[in-house]
N, C-alpha and C positions, 0 to 999 in steps of 0.2 A: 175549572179550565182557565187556563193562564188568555188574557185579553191581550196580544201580542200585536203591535201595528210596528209595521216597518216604514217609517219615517227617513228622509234623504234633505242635506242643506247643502247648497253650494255657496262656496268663497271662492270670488271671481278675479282677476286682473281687469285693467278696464282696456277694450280695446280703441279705441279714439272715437266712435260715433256709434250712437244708438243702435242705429239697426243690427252691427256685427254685434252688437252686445248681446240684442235679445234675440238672436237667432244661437247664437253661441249657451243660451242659459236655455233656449226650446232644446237644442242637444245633449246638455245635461239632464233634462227633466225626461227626458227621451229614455235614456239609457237609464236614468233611479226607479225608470214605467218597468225598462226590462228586466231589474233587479226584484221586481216586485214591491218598489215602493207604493207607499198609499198616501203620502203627501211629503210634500217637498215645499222651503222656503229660501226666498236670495236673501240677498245682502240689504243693506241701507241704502237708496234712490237706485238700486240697482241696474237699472236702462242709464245712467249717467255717471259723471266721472265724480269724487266727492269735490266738488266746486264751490265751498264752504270755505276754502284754504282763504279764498277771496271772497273780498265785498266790491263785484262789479256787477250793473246791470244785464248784461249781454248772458249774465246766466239763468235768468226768468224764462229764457227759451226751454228749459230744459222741463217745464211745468202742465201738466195736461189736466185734463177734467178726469175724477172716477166716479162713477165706472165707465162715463162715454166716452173716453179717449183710447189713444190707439194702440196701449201697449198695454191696459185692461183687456180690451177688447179681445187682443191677439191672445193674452193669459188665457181669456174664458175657452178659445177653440182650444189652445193645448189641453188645457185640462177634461175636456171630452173629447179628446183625441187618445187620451193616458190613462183616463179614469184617477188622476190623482186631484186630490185636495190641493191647491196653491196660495201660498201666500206673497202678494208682489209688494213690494216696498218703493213708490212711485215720487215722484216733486207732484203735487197737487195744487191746481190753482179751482178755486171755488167759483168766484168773480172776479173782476179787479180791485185787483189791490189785496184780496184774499187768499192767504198761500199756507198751504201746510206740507210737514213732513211725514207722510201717509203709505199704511200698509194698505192695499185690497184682499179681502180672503175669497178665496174662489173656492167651491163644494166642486166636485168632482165628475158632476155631470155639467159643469159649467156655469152653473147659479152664479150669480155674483151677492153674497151676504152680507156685507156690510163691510165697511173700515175702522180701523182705528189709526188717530191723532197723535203725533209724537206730542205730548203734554210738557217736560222738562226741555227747553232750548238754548244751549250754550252760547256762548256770546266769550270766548277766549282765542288767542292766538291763535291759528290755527285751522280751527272750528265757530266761524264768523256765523253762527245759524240763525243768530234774530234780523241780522240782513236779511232773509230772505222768508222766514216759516212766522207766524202764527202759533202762539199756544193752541194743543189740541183739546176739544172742546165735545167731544163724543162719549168723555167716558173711557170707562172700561171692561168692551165689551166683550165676551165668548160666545166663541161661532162653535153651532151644533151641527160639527161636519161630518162627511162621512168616514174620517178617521179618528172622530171623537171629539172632546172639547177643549178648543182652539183660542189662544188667546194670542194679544203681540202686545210688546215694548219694546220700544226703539230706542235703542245706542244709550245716550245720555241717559236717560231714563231709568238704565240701570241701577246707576248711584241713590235712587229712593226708594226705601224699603215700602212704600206707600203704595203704589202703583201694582207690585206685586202682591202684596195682601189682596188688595180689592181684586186680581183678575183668580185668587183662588178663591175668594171668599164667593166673585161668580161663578167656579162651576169648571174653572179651567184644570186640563189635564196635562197641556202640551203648553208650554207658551214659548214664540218663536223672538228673536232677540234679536235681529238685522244689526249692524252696528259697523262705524266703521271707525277705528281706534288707531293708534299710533305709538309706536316703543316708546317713546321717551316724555309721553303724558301720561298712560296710565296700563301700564302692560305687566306688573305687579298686581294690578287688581285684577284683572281679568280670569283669571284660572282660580277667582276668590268669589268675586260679588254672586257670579251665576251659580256656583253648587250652593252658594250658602242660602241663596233665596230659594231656590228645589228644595233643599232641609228644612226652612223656615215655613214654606208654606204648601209642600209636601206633595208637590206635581214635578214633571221633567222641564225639561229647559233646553233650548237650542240656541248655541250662543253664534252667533254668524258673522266672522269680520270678513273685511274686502283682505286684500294681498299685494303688494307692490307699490311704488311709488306711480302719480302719476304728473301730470303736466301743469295743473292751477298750485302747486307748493312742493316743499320738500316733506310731508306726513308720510312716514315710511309704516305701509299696514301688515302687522303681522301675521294675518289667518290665525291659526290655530284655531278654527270652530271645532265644534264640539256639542254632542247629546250627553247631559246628563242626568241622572237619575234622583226622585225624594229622598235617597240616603245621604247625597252628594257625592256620587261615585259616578265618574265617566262611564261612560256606552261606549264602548271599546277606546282605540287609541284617538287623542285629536287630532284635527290635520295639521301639516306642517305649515313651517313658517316663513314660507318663501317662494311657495307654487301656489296655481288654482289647482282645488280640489274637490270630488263631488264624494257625499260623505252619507254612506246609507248603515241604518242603526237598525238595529229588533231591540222596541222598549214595549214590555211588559205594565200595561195598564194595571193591569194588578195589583201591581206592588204598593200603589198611591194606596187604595183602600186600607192592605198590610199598614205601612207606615204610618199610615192615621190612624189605626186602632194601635199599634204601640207606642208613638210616641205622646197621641194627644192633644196636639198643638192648638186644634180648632176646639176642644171643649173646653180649653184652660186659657182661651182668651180672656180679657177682661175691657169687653169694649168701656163698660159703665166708669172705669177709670180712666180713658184715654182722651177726655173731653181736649184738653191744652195741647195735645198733638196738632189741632184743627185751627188754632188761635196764630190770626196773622202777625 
């Protein structure tokens, strides 16, 4: 019998202040509850605007503690309001002077399970992120939710084949991709990096960009998120490239086991060769 979960990701516009934001993302999660979704994931720092564009102070405002801050918190009730799995992609501040670029995954009766650390942090035009985040420092962890096993990388992160090995080699079936990109750095790659990592290491992928320009620069975000599947084939169409959109998929857990008895990938590793991968 096919292991069928209906999964939903939204690509947002920002609206100028937190609260319309995440009152406007409980709406969308609202309505992927009525669809019948079982977990749903936003964008990159999603309660805020991508304020990376700049390297000013006044944007450490934007950083809360997880899981005791107030837009975990708020995530935990929806998600036992929904019954769905959530994944939040928050600004994190630890202590002082301790700051990360941080997913919280939520279980569906409102557990809060742990986070993951955006680990790769860019520091280019644009995307000023060692201003502000910390290397992330947790690993790479999968969460046993109750739409199965849940992993995250964030945005940059993409670009290392590294990161996604390890979150399949733990156990992950789903892993969600927050990200927020821009046409004219790397929007060529984008409809590339994500299927080839799903075929490479034979789980689905959720690719999540933001949409619209907003007010700290001119990074113009193209959406186009998108579920795709361990053959590297879309879960239906992605969304477009110029609105917000809420994007609800039927992916077949299934298939990952299919795919890994035919193609093989994980018994034709050779870790015992891969020592110099590791050498700084």
């Amino acid at each position: 019998m096919a292991n069928v979960v209906r999964a939903a990701l939204v690509q947002a516009t920002w609206t100028g202040d937190t609260e319309s934001m995440v009152a406007k993302h409980e709406e969308h999660a609202r309505e992927a509850a009525r669809q019948g979704a079982r977990i749903i994931g936003f964008q990159e720092v999603f309660n805020a605007p991508y304020f990376c564009q700049v390297q000013e102070p006044e944007h450490y405002r934007w950083a809360e503690p997880v899981p005791d801050g107030p837009t975990v918190r708020r995530m935990r009730d929806l998600a036992r309001e929904t019954g769905m799995v959530i994944v939040v992609p928050v600004f994190e501040i630890e202590q002082s002077g301790f700051y990360y670029n941080t997913a919280a995954v939520i279980d569906a009766d409102g557990t809060y399970l742990g986070k993951y650390r955006k680990h790769h942090i860019p520091q280019v035009k644009g995307f000023w992120e060692k201003y502000y985040f910390k290397p992330g420092n947790l690993g790479w962890p999968v969460f046993d939710t109750a739409a199965g096993k849940v992993g995250v990388y964030i945005c940059y992160d993409r670009h290392f084949p590294e990161g996604w090995r390890q979150l399949g080699l733990n156990g992950a079936q789903l892993v969600y991709n927050p990200s927020a990109t821009h046409r004219g750095l790397s929007a060529h790659l984008w409809q590339l990096e994500q299927p080839a990592a799903a075929v490479a290491n034979e789980y689905f992928v959720a690719a999540i960009n933001r949409v619209g320009q907003e007010e700290y620069g001119d990074n113009d975000f193209y959406g186009t998120s998108y579920f795709v599947d361990p053959r590297g084939r879309f879960v239906g169409e992605p969304a477009g490239d110029k609105a917000e959109e809420l994007l609800v998929r039927d992916l077949d857990l299934g298939l990952i086991e299919q795919v890994r008895q035919q193609w093989a990938f994980y018994r034709d590793r050779r870790p015992d060769a891969y020592e110099g991968l590791v050498q700084p």
